[in-house]
N, C-alpha and C positions, 0 to 999 in steps of 0.2 A: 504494500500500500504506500503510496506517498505521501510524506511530509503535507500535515496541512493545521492550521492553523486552527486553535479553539472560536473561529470569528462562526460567518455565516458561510455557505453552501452555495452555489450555483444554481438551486433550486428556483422556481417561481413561488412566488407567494399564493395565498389562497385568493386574492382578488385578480390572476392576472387572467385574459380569457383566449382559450388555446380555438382560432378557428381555420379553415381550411381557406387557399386567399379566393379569392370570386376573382372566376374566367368568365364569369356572364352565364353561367349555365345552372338550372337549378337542381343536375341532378348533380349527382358522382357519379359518374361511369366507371362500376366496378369491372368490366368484361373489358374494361381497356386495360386491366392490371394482370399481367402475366403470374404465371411459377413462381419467377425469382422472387416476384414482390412480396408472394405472402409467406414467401418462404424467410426471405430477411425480417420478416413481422415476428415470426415463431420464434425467431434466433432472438429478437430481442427479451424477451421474456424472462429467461433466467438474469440479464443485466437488469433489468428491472427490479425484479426480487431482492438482489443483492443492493441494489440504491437502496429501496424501503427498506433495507433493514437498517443500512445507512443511517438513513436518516431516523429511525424509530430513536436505532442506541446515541444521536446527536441528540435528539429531545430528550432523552431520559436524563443523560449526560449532563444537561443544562439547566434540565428541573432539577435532580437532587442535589446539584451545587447550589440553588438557588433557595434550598433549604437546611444546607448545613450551618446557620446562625441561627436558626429558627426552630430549626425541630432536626438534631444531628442523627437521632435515630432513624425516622422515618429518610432522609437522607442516604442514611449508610446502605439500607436495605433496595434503595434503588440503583445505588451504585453497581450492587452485587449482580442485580440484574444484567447490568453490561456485560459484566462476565460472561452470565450464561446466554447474552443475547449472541454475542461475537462468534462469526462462522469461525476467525483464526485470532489468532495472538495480533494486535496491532496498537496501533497508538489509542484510540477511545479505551481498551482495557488499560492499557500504563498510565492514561492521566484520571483513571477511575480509581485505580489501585493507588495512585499519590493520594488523591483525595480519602481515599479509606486509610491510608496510615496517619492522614492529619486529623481527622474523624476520631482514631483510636484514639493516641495520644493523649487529643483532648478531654475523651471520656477517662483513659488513665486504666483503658484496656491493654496494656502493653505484653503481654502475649500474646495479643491478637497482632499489637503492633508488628514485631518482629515477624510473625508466618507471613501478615499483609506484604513484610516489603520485601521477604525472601518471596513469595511471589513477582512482585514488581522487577526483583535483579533479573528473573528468569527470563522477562522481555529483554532487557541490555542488550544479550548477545547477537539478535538477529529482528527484533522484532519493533525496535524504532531507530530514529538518527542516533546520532554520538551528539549531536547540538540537545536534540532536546532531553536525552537521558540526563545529561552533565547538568542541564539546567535543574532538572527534574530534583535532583539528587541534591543537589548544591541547597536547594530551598531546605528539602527534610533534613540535611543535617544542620541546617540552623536552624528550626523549628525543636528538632530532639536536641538541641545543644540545650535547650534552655529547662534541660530535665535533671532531677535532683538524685536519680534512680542510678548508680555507678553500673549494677548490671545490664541494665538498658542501652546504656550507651556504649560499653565494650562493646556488647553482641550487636550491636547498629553498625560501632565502627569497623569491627573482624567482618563483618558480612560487605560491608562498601568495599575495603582494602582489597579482600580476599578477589571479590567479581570484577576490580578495575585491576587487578593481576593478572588476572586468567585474559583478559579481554585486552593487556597490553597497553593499556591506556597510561601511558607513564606521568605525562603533565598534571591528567587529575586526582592520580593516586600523589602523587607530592604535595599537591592543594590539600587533598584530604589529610595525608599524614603528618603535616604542617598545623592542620587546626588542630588534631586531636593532641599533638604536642602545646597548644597554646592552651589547652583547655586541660590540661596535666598540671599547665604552669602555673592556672588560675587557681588551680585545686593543690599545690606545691606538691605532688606527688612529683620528686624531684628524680626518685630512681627511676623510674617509670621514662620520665621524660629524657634524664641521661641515655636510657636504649633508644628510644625515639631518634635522638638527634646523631646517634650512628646512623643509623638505616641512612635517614635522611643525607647524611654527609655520604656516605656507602654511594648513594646512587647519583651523584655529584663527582662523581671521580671515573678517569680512565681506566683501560686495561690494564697499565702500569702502574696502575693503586693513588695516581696524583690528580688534587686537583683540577677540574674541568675548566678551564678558563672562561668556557665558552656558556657553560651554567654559571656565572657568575652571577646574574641578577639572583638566583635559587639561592645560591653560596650566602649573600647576604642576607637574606628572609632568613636561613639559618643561625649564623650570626646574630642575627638582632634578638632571636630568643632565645640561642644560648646566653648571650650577654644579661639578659634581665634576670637567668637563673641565676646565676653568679653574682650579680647585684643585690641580690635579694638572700643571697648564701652568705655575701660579704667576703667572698673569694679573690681577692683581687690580685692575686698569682693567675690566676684561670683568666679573669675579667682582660687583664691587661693584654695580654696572648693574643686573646680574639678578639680583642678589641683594634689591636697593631694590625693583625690581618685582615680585618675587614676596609681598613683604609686602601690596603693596597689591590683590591681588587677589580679589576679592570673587567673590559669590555662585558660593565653591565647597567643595565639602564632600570637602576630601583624606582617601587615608588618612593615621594619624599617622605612617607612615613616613616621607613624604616630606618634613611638614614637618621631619621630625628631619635629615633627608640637609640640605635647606634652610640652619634652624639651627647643626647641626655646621660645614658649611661656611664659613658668616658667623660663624661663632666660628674659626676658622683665619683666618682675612680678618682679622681683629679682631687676632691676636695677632702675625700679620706685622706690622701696623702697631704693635704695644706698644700697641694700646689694652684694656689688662689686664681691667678694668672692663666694657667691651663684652663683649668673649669672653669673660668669666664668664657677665655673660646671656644668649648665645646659647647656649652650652655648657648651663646649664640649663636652656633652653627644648628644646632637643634629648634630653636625658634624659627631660625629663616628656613626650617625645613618645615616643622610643623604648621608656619604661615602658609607657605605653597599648598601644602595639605590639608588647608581648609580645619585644622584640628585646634580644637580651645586648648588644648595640651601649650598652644605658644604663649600663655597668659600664665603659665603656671613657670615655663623655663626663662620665660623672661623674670620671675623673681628671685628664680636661681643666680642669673645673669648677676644681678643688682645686690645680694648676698653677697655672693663673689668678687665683686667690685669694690664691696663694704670691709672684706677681709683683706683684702690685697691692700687696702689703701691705696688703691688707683688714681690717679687726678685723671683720669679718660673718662668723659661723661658717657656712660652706658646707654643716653639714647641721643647723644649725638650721630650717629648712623641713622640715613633716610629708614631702614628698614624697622626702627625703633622708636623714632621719634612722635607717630602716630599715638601711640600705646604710652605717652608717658603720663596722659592723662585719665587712664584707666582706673577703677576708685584700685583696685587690688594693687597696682603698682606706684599709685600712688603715697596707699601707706607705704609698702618699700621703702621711698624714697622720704616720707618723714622720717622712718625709723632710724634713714639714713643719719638723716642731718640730728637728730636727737644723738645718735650715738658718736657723732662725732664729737657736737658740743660739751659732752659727759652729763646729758643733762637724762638723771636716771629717771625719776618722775614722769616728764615726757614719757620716753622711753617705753614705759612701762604701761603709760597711758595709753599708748597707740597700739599696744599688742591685747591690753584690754579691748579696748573699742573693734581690733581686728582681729580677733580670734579667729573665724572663720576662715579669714584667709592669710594669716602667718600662723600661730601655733595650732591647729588644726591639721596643716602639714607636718605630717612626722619629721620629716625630711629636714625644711626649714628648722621647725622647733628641736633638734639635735644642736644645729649653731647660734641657738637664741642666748641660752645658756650662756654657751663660751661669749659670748657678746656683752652678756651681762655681766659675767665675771668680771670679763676684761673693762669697761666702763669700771665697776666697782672697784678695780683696781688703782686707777686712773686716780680717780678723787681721796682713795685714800691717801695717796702718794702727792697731791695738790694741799692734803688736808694738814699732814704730817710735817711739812719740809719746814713750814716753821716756828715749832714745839719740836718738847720732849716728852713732854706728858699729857696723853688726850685721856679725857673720858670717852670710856666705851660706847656710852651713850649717847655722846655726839656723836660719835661715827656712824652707830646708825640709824639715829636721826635725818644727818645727809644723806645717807645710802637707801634709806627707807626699808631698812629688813629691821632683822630681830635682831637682842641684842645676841643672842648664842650665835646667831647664823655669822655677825661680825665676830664673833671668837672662831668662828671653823676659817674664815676668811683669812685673818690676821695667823692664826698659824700656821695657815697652807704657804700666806707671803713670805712667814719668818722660815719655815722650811726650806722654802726654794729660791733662800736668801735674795730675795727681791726686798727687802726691808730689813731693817738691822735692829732688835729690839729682843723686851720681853713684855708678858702678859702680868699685870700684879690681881689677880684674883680674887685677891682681899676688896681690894679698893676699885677693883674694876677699871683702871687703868691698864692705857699702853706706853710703857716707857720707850723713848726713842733711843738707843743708844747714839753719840756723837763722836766719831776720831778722827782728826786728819789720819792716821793710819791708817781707819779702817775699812778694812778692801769692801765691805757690808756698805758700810757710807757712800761709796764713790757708785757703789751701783743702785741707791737709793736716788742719789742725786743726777744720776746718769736716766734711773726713770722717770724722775722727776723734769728731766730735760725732755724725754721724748714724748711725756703727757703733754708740753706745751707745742711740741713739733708738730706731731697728731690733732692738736687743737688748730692751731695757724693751716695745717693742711684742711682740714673740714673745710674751713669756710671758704677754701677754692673748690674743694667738690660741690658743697651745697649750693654755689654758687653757681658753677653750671649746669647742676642740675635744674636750677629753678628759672637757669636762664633763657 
């Protein structure tokens, strides 16, 4: 049978009117029609038969979809009909049988599901296109993606896998086995997905076990999900590896999504390691990827961007780029860019205020709120070191009066400084004092006074960032 489309038929409708054309004569002269003519008349008869049946299982076809919102049972029972109306295996039974595994599904018959669509694969191999199977197939497993059942969806995926193997179908068994690795990733079934992404890499490579250059747009789809397991592992032996090789892969033309998944990632990589300046530029290569690709994901990497510009101590204004400059007045990046300028001023109040007001979109993010922290440490470090420079003896309770914490929370402070001799002092417990020790000798002093220099360095640098950024 051929390819034909769920539209309408070449048929007449019931108002059209079939008549014979006028030669002027009133009769028909049947004795002027030879053998052959009535003989071509009989011949048609079984083509007819086979229309009306045609067209019966196209009515039915169209009724009981037109009742699967309505009444899925009464529905399904018509579909079944198709089956048994159909003289052979063709397209009206394959796009009946989709519709009775959408049917099941929904009812949350899923035995029934699975036999429906091992029926359905058994058309695959001869009994419609490769367009409309792939299509066919493509909807159901987004439709069963969004099932909670882990047995359901094994036996969905080994049955799709298994019949696009036999059938050689290599493009869309990669499709397939691509999702069901992202849907391992979503559910962190990490071993699982570790096999997956051999196969995957397995069928990516030549005779001589290397590399396909030539699969390289495949190569990277791989890539972009290994890379988010390993993100999410916090592997970043593994991370780095495949992250270096996916840059250098050639002759492939991705979509921008994944170089963004790619980039995002190698800008987290970047920022584990405090290399501030890196994950800036990944972070921004991931934005101008996720812009192209139309994905709000570019609203969230661009406050990566702006983090990272905040640690680096950059004077480069982060949306001085045409590609940024749009987005600076975004409300989400907008806080950013208070938090910015708060945190350079050492003004912790603000600071604090803004992550109040912005929950949602700074500590809401895990991700973000990991470096909020260290942000505020480091502020609070600042000030006590502004506070200090000129006494020897503070009350606890000023300090964290300025600081705005507790007073315990400024004793874990004051001793992590005196620890890691960033302050030169002791704690008197009695009295709640913090003694400043004072020597020209003492090497404690000179690095006191050495941060005490670079808290006013870091302040004179802010008000050039703040500066263009608000400019």
């Amino acid at each position: 049978m051929s390819d034909m489309d769920e539209g309408s038929f070449g048929f007449p409708s019931d108002g059209d009117d079939f008549s014979f054309p006028d030669d002027g004569s009133d009769d028909f002269d049947f004795d002027a029609m030879g053998d052959d003519d009535y003989g071509f008349d009989y011949e048609n008869d079984d083509s007819d038969g086979v229309e009306d049946i045609e067209v019966q299982i196209s009515n039915c076809y169209y009724t009981s979809k037109g009742l699967m919102e309505t009444d899925p049972k009464e529905a399904l029972q018509g579909l079944q009909q198709i089956l048994d109306m159909e003289p052979e295996k063709g397209e009206w039974g394959f796009k009946a049988l989709k519709q009775i595994v959408k049917l099941q599904f929904t009812l949350g018959e899923y035995e029934k599901v699975i036999r429906s669509y091992e029926k359905l694969l058994s058309y695959v191999k001869s009994s419609v296109s490769r367009n409309l199977s792939e299509k066919a197939i493509n909807g159901l497993i987004e439709k069963i993606s969004t099932s909670t059942d882990p047995q359901l969806l094994e036996k969905f995926y080994d049955m799709t896998l298994n019949m696009l193997t036999e059938t050689k179908n290599e493009r869309f068994w990669f499709k397939t086995k691509l999702k069901v690795g992202k849907l391992k990733f979503e559910n962190e079934e990490f071993n699982d997905l570790e096999k997956i992404l051999e196969e995957l890499k397995a069928s990516c490579k030549t005779e001589n076990g290397e590399d396909d250059m030539k699969k390289g747009t495949q190569l990277l789809e791989i890539y972009a999900l290994e890379i988010q397991m390993y993100t999410v592992q916090k592997n970043n032996k593994k991370l780095r590896e495949i992250y270096e090789r996916s840059l250098v892969v050639q002759s492939a033309i991705p979509h921008p999504r994944i170089m963004a998944v790619i980039r995002e990632c190698g800008g987290k990589m970047h920022m584990e390691e405090e290399s501030w300046g890196e994950a800036q530029k990944d972070f921004f290569e991931a934005f101008k990827n996720y812009d192209e690709a139309g994905s709000s994901r570019r609203i969230q990497c661009l406050k990566y961007m702006v983090l990272a510009n905040l640690l680096s101590l950059s004077e480069i204004n982060p949306f001085g780029a045409p590609e940024t400059a749009s987005y600076k007045n975004d409300p989400q990046i907008v806080a950013m860019t208070d938090l910015v300028a708060s945190y350079e001023n050492n003004d912790i109040q603000g600071f604090e205020k803004i992550l109040q007001n912005n929950r949602s979109t700074i500590m809401d993010d895990k991700f973000i709120s990991m470096y909020i922290q260290d942000l505020l440490k480091n502020i609070r470090t600042q000030v006590v070191a502004k506070i200090l420079k000129p006494y020897t003896r503070v009350n606890i309770s000023f300090i964290a009066k300025e600081l705005n914490i507790t007073e315990d929370e400024v004793e874990q402070l004051l001793v992590t400084l005196i620890l890691d001799e960033k302050i030169s002092g002791k704690i008197d417990q009695v009295n709640k004092l913090l003694v400043v020790e004072r020597s020209e000798n003492n090497e404690n002093s000179a690095r006191f006074n050495a941060l005490a220099d670079w808290t006013s360095q870091v302040s004179s640098l802010s008000r050039s960032v703040v500066g263009k950024l608000n400019g």
